[in-house]
BAVEXMI-824006 format. One record per residue (C-alpha): residue in one letter; x, y, z. Coordinates in steps of 0.25 Angstrom, whole numbers, padded with zeros to 4 digits, always signed. Layout:
BEGIN
AXYZ ...
END
This chain:
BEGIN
X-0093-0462+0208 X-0084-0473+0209 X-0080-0476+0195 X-0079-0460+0195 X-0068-0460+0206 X-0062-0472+0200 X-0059-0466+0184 X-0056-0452+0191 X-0046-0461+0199 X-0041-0468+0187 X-0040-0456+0178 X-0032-0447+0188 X-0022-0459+0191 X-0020-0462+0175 X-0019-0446+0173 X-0008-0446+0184 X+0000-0457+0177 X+0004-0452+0164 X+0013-0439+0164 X+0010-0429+0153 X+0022-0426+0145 X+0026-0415+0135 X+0036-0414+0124 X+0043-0403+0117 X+0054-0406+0107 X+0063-0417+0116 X+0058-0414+0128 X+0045-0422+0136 X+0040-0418+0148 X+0032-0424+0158 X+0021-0420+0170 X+0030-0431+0178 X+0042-0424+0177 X+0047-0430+0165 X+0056-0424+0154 X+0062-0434+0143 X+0070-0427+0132 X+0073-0433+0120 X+0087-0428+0111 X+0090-0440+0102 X+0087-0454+0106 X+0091-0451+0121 X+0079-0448+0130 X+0082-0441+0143 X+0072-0441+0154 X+0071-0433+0168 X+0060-0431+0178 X+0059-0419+0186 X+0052-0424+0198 X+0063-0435+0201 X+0075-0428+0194 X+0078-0442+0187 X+0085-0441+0173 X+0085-0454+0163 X+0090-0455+0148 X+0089-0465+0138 X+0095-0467+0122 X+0090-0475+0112 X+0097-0481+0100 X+0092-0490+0092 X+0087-0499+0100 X+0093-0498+0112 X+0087-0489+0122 X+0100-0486+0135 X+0099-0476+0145 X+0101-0470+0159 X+0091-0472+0169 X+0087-0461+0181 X+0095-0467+0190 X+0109-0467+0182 X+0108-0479+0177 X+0110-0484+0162 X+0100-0495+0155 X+0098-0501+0142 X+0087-0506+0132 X+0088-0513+0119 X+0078-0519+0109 X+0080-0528+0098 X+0067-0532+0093 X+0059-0539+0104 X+0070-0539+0114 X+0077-0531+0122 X+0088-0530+0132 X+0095-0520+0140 X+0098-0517+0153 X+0092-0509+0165 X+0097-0497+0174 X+0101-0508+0184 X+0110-0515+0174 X+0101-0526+0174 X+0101-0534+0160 X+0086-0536+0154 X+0081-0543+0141 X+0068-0544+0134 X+0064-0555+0123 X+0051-0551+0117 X+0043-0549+0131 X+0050-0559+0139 X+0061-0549+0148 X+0071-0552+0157 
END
């Protein structure tokens, strides 16, 4: 009875995790309140339960966007490295795995 509780357990916390999401043209909604819609290469996000908005664009290979709190951030990737900067305006780096 033991191992019983313990894999009910496990499945209800794994079922909990993973939102289910549906699609329809550009549009994915989520069971955790999340709506992306796609139009281009700019992917715009909201949540409904926190009322947070977010948007990102990619070109080429550079990923740039506007995070929930206002703020803007940036991603490039050239091979096995990339750069960019955070929504704090921080500066990071990557070589291959090392980061900075």
């Amino acid at each position: 009875m033991k191992y019983l509780v313990i894999a009910l357990s496990t499945l209800v916390i794994s079922a909990s995790a993973h939102a289910s999401c549906t699609t329809f043209g550009t549009m994915t909604t989520c069971s955790d309140g999340n709506t992306y819609n796609t139009i281009g290469n700019t992917t715009f996000g909201s949540n409904s339960r926190t009322g947070s908005t977010w948007s990102q664009t990619t070109i080429g290979n550079s990923t740039f966007g506007t995070a929930s709190d206002g703020s803007s951030w940036s991603s490039t990737r050239i091979g096995n490295n990339s750069f960019g900067t955070d929504s704090r305006g921080n500066s990071w780096s990557c070589i291959g795995t090392y980061c900075n």
